[in-house]
C-alpha positions in Angstrom: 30.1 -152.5 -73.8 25.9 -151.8 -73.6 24.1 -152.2 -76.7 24.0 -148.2 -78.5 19.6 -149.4 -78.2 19.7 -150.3 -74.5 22.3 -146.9 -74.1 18.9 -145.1 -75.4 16.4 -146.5 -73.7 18.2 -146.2 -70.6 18.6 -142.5 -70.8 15.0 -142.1 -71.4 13.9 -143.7 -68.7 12.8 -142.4 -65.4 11.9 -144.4 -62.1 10.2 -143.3 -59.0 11.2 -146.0 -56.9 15.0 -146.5 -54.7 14.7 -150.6 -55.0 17.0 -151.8 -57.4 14.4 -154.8 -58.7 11.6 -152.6 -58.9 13.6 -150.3 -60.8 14.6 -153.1 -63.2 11.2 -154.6 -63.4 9.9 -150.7 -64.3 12.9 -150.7 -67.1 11.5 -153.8 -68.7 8.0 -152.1 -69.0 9.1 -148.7 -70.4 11.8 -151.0 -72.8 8.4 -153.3 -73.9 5.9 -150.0 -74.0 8.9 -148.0 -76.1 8.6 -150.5 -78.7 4.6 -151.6 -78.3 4.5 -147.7 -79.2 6.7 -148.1 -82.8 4.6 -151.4 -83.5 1.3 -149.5 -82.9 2.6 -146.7 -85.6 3.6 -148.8 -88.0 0.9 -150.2 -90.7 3.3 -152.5 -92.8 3.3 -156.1 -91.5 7.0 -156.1 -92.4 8.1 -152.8 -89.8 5.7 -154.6 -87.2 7.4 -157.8 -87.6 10.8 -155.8 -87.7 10.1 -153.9 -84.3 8.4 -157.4 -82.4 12.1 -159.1 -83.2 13.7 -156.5 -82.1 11.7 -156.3 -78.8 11.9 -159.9 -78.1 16.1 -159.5 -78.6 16.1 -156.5 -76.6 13.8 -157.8 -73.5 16.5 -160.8 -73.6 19.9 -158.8 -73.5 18.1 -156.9 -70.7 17.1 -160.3 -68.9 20.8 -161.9 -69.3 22.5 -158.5 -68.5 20.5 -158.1 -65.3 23.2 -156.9 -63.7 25.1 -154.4 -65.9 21.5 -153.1 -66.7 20.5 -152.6 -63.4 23.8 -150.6 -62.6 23.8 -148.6 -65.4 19.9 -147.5 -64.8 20.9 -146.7 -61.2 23.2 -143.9 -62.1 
């Protein structure tokens, strides 16, 4: 079972490239650009620190799911 984040990341993502590793190496951008977006928005230190935990937990389930990641953005 994905994480319901990850489930939502994944469907708005879009890749221009056939090889799987470049396609998961372009899914960890758009994951850390998706959230540097909602950290640039926010002005309380509190929501900042909020979304910079939350993108340093999501960029490591990605990392140590590799391979369910990379199948499920392959679809």
């Amino acid at each position: 079972m994905m994480n319901p984040e990850i489930k939502e990341l994944t469907k708005s993502f879009e890749s221009k490239t056939r090889n799987k590793k470049e396609r998961f190496r372009e899914f960890c951008a758009h994951c850390w650009y998706v959230y540097e977006k909602e950290i640039k928005s926010k002005k309380s230190k509190r929501m900042i620190n909020k979304y910079n935990i939350m993108r340093k937990n999501t960029l490591r389930y990605i990392i140590d799911n590799e391979k369910s990641v990379t199948f499920e953005i392959s679809k």
